[in-house]
DODREN-567412 format. One record per residue: residue number from 1; residue in three letters; x, y, z of N, C-alpha, C in turn. Coordinates in Angstrom, 3 decimals. Layout:
BEGIN
SITE   n res     n_xx     n_yy     n_zz    ca_xx    ca_yy    ca_zz     c_xx     c_yy     c_zz
SITE NUM ALA        X        Y        Z        X        Y        Z        X        Y        Z
...
***
This chain:
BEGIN
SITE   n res     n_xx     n_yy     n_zz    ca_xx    ca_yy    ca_zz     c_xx     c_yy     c_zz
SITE   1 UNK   93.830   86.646  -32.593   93.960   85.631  -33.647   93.893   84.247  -33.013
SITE   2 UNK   93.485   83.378  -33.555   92.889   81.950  -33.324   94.417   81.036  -32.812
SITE   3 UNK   94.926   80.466  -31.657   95.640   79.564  -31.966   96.075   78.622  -32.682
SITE   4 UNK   97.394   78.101  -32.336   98.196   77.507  -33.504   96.678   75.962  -33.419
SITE   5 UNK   96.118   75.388  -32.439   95.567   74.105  -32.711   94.281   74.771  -33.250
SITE   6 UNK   93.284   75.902  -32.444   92.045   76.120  -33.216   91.712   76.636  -34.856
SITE   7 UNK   93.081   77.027  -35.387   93.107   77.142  -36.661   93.034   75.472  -37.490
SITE   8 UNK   93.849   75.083  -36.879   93.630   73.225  -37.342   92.237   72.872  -37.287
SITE   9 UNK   91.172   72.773  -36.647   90.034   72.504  -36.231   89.398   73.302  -37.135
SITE  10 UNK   89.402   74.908  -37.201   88.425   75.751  -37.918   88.940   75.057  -39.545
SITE  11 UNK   90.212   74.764  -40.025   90.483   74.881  -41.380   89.797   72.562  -41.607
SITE  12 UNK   89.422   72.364  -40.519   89.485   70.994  -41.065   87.802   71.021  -41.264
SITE  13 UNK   86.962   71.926  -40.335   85.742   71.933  -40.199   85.421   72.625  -41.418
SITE  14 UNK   86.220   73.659  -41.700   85.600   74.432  -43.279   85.434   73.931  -44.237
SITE  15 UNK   86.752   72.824  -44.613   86.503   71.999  -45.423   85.447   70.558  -45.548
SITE  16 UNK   84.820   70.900  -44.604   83.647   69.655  -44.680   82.389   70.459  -44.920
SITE  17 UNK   82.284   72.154  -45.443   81.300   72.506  -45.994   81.524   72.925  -47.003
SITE  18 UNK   80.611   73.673  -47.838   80.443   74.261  -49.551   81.512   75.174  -49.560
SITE  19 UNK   82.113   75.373  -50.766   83.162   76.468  -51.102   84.385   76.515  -50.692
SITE  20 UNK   85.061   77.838  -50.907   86.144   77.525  -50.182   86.129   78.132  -48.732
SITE  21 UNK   87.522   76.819  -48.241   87.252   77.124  -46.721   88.235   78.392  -46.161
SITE  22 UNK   89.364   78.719  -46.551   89.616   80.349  -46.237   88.673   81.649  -46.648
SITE  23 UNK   88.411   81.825  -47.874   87.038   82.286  -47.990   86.186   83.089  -46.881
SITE  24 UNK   85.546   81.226  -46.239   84.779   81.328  -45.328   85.434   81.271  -43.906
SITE  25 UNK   86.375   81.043  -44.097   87.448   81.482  -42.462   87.007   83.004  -42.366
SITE  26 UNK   87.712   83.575  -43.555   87.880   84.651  -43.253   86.947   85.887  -43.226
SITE  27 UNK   85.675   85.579  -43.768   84.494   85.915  -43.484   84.083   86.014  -42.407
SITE  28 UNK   84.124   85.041  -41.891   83.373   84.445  -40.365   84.206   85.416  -39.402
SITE  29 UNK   85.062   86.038  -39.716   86.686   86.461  -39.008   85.753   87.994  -38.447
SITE  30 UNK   85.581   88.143  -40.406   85.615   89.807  -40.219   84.437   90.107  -39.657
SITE  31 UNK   82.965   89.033  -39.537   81.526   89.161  -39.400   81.844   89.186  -37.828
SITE  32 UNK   83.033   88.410  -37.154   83.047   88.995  -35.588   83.492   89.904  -35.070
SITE  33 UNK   84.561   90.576  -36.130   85.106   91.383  -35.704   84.372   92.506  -35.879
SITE  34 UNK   83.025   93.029  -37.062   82.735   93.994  -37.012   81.723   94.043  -35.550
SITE  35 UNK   81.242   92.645  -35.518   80.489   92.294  -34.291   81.169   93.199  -33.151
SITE  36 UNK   82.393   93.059  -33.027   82.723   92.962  -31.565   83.150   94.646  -31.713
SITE  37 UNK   83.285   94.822  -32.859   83.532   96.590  -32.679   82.188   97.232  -32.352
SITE  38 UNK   81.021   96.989  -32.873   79.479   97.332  -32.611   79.302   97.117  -30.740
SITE  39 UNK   79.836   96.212  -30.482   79.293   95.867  -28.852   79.923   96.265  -27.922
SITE  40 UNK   81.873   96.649  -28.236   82.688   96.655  -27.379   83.710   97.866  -27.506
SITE  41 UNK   83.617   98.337  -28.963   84.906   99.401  -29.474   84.499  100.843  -29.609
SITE  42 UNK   83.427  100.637  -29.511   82.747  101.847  -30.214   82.535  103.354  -30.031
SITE  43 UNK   83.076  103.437  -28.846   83.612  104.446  -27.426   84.981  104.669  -27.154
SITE  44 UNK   86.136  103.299  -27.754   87.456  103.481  -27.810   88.020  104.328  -28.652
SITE  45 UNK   88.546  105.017  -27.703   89.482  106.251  -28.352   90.673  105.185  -29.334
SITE  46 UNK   91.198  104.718  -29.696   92.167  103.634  -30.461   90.932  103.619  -31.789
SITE  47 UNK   90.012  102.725  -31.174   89.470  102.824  -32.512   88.816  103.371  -33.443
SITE  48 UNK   88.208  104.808  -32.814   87.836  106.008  -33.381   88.495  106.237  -34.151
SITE  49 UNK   90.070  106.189  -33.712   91.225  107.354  -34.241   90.845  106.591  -35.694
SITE  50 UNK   91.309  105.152  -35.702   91.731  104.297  -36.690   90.676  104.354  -37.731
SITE  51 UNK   89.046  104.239  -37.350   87.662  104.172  -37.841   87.976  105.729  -38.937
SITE  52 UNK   88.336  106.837  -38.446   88.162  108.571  -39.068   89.276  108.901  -39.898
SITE  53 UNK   90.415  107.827  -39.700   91.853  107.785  -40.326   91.047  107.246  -41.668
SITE  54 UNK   90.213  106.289  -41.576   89.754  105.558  -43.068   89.237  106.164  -43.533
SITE  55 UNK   88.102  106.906  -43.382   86.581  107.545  -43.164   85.831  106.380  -43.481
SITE  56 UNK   85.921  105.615  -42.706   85.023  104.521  -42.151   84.968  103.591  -42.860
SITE  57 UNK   84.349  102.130  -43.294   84.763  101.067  -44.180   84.144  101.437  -45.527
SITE  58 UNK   84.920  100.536  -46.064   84.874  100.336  -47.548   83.352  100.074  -47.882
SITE  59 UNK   82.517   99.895  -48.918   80.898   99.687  -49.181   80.819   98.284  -49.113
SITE  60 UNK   81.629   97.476  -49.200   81.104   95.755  -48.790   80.512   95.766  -47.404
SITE  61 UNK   81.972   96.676  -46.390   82.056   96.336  -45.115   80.886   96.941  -44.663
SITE  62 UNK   80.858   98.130  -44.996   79.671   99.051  -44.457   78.486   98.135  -44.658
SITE  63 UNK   78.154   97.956  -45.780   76.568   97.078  -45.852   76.424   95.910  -44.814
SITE  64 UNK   77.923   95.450  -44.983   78.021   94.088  -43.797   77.674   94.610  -42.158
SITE  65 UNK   78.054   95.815  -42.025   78.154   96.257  -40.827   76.226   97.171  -40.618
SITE  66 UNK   75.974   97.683  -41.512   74.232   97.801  -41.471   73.526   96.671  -41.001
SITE  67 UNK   74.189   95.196  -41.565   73.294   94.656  -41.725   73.376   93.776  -40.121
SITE  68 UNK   74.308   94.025  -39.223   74.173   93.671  -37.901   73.677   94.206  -36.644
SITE  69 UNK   73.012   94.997  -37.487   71.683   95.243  -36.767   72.296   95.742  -35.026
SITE  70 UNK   72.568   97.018  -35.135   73.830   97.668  -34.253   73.371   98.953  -34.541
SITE  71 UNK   72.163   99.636  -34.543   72.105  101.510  -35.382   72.722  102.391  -34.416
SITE  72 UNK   72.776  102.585  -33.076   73.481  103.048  -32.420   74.888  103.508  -32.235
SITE  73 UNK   75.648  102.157  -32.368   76.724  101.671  -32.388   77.689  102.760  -33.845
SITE  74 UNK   76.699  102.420  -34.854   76.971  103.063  -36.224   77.242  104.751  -36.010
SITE  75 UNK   75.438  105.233  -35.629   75.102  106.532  -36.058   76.683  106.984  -35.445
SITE  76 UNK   76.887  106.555  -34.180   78.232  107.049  -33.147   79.833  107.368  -34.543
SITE  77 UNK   80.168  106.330  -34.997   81.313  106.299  -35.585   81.005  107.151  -36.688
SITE  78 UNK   79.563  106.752  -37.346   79.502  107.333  -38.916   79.825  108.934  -38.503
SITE  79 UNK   78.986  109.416  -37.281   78.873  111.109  -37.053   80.271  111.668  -36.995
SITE  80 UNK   80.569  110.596  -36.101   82.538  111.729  -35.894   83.161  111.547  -37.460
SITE  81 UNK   82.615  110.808  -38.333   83.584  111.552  -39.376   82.558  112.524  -40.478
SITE  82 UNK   81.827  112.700  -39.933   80.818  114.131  -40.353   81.570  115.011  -39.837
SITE  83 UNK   81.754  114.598  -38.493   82.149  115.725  -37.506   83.552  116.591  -38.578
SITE  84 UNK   84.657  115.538  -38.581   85.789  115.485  -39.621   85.690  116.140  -40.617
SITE  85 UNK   85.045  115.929  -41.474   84.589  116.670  -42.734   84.121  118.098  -42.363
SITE  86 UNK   83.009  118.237  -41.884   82.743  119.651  -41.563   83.235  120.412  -40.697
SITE  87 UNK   84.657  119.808  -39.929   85.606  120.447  -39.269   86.626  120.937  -40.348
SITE  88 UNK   86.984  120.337  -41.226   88.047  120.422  -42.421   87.422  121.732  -43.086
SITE  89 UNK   85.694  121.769  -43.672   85.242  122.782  -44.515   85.286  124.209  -43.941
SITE  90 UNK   85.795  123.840  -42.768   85.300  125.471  -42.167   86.854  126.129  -42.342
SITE  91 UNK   87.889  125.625  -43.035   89.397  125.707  -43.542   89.035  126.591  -44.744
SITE  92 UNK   87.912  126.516  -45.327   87.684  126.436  -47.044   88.695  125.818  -47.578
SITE  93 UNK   88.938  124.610  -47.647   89.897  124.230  -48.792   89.776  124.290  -49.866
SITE  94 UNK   91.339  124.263  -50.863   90.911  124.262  -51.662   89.715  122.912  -52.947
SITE  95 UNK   89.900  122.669  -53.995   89.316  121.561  -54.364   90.200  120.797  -54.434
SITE  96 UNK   91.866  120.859  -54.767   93.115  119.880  -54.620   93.088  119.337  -53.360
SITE  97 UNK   92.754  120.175  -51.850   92.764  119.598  -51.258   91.986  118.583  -50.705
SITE  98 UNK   90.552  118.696  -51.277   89.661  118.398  -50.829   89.383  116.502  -51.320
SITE  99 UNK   90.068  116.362  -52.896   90.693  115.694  -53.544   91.306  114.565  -52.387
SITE 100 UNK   92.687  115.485  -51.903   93.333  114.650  -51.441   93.448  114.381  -50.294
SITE 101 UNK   92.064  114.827  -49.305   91.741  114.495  -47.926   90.811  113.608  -48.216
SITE 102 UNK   89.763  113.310  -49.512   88.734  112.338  -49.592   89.771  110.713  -50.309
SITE 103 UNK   90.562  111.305  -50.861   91.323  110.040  -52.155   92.598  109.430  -50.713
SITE 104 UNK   93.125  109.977  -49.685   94.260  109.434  -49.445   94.292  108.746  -47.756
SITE 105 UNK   93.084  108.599  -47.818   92.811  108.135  -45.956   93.038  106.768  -45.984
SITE 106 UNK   92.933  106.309  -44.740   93.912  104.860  -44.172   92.880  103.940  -44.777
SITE 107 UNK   93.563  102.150  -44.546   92.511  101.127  -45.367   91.526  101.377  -44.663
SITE 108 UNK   90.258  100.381  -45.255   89.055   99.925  -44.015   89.417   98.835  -43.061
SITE 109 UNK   89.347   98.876  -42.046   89.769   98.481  -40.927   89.549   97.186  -41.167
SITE 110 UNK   88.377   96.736  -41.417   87.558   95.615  -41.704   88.541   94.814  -42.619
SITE 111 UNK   88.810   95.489  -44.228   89.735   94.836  -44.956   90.830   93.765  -44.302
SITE 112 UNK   91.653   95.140  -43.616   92.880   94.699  -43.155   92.588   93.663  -41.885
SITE 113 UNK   91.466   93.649  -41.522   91.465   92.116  -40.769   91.034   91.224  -41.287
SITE 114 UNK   90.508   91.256  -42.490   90.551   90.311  -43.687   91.915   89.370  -43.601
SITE 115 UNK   92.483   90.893  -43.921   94.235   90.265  -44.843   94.964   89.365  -43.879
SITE 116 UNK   94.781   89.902  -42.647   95.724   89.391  -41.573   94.989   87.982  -41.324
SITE 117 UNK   93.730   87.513  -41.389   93.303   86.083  -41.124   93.553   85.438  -42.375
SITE 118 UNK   93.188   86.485  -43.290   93.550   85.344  -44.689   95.532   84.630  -44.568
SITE 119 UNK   96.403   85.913  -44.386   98.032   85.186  -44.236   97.999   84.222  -42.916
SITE 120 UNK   97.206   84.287  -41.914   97.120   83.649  -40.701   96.733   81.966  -41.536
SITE 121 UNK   95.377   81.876  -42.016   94.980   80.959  -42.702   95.784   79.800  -43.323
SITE 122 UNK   96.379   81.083  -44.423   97.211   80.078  -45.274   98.237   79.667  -44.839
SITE 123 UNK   99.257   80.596  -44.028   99.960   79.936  -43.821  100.127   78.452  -42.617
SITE 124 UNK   98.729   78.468  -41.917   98.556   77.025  -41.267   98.356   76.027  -42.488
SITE 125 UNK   97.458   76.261  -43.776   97.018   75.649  -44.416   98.537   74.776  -44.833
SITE 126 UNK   99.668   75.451  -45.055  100.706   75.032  -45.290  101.563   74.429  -44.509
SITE 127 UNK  101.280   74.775  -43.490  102.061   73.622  -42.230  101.169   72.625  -41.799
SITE 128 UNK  100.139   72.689  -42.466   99.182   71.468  -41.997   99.179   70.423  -42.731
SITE 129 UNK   99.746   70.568  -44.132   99.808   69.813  -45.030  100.449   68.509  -45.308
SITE 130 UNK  101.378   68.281  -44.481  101.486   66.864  -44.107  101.126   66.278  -43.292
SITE 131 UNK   99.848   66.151  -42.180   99.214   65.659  -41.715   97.719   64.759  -42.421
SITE 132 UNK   98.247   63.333  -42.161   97.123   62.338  -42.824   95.580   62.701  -42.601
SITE 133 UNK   95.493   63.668  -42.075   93.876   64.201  -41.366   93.927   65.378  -42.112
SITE 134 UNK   94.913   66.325  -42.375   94.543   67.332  -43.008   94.310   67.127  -44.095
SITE 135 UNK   94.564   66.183  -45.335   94.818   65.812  -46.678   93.544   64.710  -46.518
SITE 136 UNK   93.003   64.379  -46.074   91.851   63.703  -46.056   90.654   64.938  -46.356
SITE 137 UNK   90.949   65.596  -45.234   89.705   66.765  -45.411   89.665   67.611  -46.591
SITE 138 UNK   91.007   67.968  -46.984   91.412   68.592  -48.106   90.962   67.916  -49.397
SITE 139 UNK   91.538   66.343  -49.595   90.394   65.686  -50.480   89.116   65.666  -50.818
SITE 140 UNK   88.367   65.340  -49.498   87.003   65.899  -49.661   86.431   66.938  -50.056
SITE 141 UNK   87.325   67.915  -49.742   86.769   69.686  -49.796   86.027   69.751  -51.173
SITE 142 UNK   85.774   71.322  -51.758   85.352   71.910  -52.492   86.762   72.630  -53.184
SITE 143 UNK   87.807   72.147  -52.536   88.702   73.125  -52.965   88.860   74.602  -52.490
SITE 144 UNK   90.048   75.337  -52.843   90.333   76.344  -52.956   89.998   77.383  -54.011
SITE 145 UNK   89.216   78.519  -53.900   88.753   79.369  -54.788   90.002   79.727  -55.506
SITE 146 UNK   90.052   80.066  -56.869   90.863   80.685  -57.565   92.526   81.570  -57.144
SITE 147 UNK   91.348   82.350  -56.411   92.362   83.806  -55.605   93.360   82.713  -54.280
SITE 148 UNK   92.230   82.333  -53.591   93.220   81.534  -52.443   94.486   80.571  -53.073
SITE 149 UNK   93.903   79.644  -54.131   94.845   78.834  -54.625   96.244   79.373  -55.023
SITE 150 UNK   95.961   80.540  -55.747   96.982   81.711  -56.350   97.747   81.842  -55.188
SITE 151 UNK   97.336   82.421  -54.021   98.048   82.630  -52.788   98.616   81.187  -52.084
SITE 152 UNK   97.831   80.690  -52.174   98.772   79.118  -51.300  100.032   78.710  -52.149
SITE 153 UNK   99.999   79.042  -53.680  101.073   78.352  -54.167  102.225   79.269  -53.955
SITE 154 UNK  101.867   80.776  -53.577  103.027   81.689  -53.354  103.906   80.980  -52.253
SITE 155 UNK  103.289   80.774  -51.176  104.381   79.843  -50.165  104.736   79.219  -50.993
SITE 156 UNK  106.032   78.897  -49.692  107.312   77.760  -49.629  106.768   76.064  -49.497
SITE 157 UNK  106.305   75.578  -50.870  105.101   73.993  -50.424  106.512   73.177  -50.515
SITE 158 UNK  106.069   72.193  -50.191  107.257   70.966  -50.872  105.905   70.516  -52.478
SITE 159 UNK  107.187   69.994  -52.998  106.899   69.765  -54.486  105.981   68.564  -54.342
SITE 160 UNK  105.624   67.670  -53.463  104.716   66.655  -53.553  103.856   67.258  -52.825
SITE 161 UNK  104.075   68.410  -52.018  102.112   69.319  -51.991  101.621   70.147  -52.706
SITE 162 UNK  102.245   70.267  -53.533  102.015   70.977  -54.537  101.326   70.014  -55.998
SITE 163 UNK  101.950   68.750  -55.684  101.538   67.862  -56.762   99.783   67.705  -55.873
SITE 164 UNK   99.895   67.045  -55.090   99.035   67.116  -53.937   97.499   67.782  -54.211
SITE 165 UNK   97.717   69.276  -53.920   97.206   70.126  -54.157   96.219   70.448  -55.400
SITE 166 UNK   97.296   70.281  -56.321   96.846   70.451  -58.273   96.200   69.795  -58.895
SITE 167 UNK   96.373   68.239  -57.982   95.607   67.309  -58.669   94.162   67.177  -57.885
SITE 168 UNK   93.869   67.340  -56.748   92.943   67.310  -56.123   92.109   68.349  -56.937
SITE 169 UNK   92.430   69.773  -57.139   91.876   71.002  -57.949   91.578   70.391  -59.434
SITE 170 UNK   92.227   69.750  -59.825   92.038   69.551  -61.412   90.685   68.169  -61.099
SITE 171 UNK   91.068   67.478  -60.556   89.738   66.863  -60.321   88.443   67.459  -59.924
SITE 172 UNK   88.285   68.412  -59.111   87.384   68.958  -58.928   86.864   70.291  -59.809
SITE 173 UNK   87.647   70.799  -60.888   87.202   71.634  -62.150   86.809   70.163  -62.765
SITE 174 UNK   87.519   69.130  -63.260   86.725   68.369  -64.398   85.145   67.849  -63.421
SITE 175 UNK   85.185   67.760  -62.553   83.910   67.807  -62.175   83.265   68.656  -62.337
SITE 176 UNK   82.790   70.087  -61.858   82.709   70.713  -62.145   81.939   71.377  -63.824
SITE 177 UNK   83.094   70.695  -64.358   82.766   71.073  -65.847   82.059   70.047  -66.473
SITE 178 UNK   81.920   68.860  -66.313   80.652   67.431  -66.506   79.732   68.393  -66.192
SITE 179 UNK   79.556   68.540  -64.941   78.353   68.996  -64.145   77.961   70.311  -64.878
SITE 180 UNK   78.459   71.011  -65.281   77.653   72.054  -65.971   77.506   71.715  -67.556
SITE 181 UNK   78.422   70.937  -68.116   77.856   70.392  -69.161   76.406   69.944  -69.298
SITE 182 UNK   76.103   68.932  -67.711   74.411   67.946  -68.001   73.739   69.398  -68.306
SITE 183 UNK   74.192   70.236  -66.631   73.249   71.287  -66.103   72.468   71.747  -67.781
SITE 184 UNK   73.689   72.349  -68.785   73.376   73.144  -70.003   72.289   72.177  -70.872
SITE 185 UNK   72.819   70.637  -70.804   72.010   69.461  -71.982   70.864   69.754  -71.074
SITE 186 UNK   70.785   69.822  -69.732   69.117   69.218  -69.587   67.848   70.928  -69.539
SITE 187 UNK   68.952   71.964  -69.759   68.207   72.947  -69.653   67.613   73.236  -71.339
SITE 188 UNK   68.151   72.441  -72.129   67.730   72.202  -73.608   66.058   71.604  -73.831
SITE 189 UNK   65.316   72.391  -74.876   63.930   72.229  -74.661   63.421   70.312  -74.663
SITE 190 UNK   64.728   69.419  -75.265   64.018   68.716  -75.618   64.473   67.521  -74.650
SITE 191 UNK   65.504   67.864  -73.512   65.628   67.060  -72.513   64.921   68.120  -70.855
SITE 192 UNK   63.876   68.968  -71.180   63.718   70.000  -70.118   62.506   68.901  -69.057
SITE 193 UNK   62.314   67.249  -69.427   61.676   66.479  -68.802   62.267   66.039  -67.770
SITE 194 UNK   63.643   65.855  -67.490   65.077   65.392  -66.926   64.646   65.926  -65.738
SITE 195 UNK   64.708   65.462  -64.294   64.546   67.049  -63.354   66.162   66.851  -62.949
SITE 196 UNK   66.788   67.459  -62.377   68.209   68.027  -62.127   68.864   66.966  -60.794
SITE 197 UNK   70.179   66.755  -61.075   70.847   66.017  -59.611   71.540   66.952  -59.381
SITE 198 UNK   72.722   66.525  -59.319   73.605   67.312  -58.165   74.244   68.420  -59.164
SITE 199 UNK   73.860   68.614  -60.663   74.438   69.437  -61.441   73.498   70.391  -61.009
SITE 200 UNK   72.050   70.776  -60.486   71.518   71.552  -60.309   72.345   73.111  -59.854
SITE 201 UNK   72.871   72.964  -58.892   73.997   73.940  -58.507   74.812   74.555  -58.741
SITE 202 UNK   75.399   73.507  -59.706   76.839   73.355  -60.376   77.220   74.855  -60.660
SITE 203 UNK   76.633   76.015  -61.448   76.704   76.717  -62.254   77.331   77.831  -60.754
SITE 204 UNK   76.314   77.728  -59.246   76.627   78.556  -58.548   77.654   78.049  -57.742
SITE 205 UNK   78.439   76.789  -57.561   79.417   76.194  -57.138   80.608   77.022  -57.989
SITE 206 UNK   80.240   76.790  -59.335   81.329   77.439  -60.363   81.265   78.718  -59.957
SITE 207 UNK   80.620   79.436  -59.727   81.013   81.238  -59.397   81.733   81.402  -58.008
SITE 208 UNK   81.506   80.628  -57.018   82.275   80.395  -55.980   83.534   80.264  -56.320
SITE 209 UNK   83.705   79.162  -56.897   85.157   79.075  -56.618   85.943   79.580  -57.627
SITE 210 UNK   85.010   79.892  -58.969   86.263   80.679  -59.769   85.912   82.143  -59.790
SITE 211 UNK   85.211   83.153  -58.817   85.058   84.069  -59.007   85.321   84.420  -56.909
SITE 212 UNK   85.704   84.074  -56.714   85.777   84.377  -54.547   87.250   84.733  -54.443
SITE 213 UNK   87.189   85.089  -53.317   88.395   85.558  -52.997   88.543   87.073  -52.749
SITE 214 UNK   89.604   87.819  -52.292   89.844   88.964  -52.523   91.112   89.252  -52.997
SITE 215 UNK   91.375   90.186  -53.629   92.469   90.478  -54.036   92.781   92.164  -53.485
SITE 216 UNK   93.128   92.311  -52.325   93.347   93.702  -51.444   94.397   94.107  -51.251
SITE 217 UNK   94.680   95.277  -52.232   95.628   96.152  -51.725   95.633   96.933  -50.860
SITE 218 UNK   96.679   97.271  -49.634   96.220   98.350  -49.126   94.916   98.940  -48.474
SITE 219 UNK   93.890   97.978  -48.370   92.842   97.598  -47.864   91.728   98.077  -48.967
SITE 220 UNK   92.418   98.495  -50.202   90.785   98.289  -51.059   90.738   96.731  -51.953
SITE 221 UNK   89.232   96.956  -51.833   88.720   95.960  -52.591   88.854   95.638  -54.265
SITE 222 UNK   89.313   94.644  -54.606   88.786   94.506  -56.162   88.260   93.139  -56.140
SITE 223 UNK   86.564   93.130  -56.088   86.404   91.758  -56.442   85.062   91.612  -57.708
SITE 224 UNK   85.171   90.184  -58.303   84.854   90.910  -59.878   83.401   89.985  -59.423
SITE 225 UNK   82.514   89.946  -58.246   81.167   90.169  -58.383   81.087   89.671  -57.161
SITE 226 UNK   79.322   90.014  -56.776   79.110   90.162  -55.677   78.513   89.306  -54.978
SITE 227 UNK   78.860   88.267  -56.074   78.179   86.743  -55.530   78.527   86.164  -54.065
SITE 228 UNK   77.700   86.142  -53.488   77.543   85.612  -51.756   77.440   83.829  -51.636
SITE 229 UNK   78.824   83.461  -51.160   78.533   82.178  -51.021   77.146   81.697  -49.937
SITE 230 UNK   76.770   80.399  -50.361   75.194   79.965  -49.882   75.961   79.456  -48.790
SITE 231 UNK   74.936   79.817  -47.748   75.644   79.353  -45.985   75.775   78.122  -45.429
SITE 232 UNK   75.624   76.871  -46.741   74.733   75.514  -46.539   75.997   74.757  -45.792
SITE 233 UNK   76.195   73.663  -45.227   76.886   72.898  -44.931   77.033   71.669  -45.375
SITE 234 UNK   77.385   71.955  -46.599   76.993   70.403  -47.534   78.487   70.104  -47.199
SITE 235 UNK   78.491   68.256  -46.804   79.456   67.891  -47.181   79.848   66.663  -48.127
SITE 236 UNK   80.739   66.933  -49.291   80.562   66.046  -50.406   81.405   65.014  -50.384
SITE 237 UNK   81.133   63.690  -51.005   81.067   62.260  -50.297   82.114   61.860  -51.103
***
């Protein structure tokens, strides 16, 4: 996990791009960590055990983990829990059991290093908060997605970061909501001459931040779409 100062740095740098910046902390978290299991784990007896305890990640992680281009690395982990399974069938179980050897295996690994950078995250986000540099960047930001915001207010804030906080967010929904207002007037046939400013976006800014986040129990997923924040580094003025 990132030290107490490089979390300051990663959370001040996030916020000088699109979306939210735990979000994308914690993205960036899990995209190394599956990294570093593909290059470095993949032979460890520790993480086998842990990888066949799950039966391997959840379908976000998995696609995330196809898509790093690692087939080796994979075929290795995916097989030993073939191996698992068709070690179990030669038991004949029954179908109750079979039930409750597929329904009751450990999180995805991946998740749970989600969870642990996301509480890592926030809770700097909250001791950072009276610093005149952190609340600058925080101004600027994009804000906090929905889900994160929900979670930052669970901490212990003081009541003027919390005022802090709410009002910065409420400014940036009434923006937000202008901006998809033009977006809707100029997509109307009889202003469709207009070409688009900065509302152009607006609509996929809005799915970011009111649709991101995770909400993980226990290391499954519930997230209500599969919208991929854009990798851009905009920072807004």
């Amino acid at each position: 996990m990132p030290g107490e100062h490089i979390i300051y740095h990663e959370l001040i740098e996030a916020m000088g791009q699109a979306g939210c910046p735990i979000c994308r902390l914690c993205e960036q978290a899990v995209a190394g960590y599956i990294d570093s299991i593909l290059y470095e784990q993949v032979n460890a007896p520790s993480f086998r055990d842990k990888f066949r305890a799950a039966m391997g990640f959840c379908a976000e992680h998995a696609a995330e983990m196809a898509g790093a281009g690692r087939a080796l690395g994979i075929a290795i982990l995916y097989k030993d829990i073939l191996d698992t399974l068709l070690e179990e069938a030669e038991r004949q179980p029954s179908a109750g059991e079979w039930h409750s050897l597929l329904a009751q295996h450990a999180p995805c690994p991946a998740c749970q290093q989600y969870l642990t950078m996301e509480q890592a995250y926030l809770g700097a986000f909250v001791q950072y908060m009276d610093r005149p540099a952190f609340r600058q960047a925080l101004e600027h930001s994009d804000g906090l997605c929905l889900a994160h915001l929900r979670k930052l207010l669970e901490h212990p804030l003081r009541e003027e970061d919390v005022h802090f906080v709410l009002a910065h967010h409420l400014r940036q929904w009434e923006q937000l909501r202008q901006e998809l207002g033009e977006y809707i007037r100029k997509n109307d046939y009889r202003f469709r001459h207009e070409a688009f400013g900065p509302e152009g976006d607006s609509w996929q800014r809005t799915l970011e931040l009111l649709t991101s986040g995770r909400d993980w129990k226990e290391g499954e997923a519930g997230r209500g779409t599969g919208f991929r924040r854009r990798p851009s580094a905009r920072r807004r003025g």
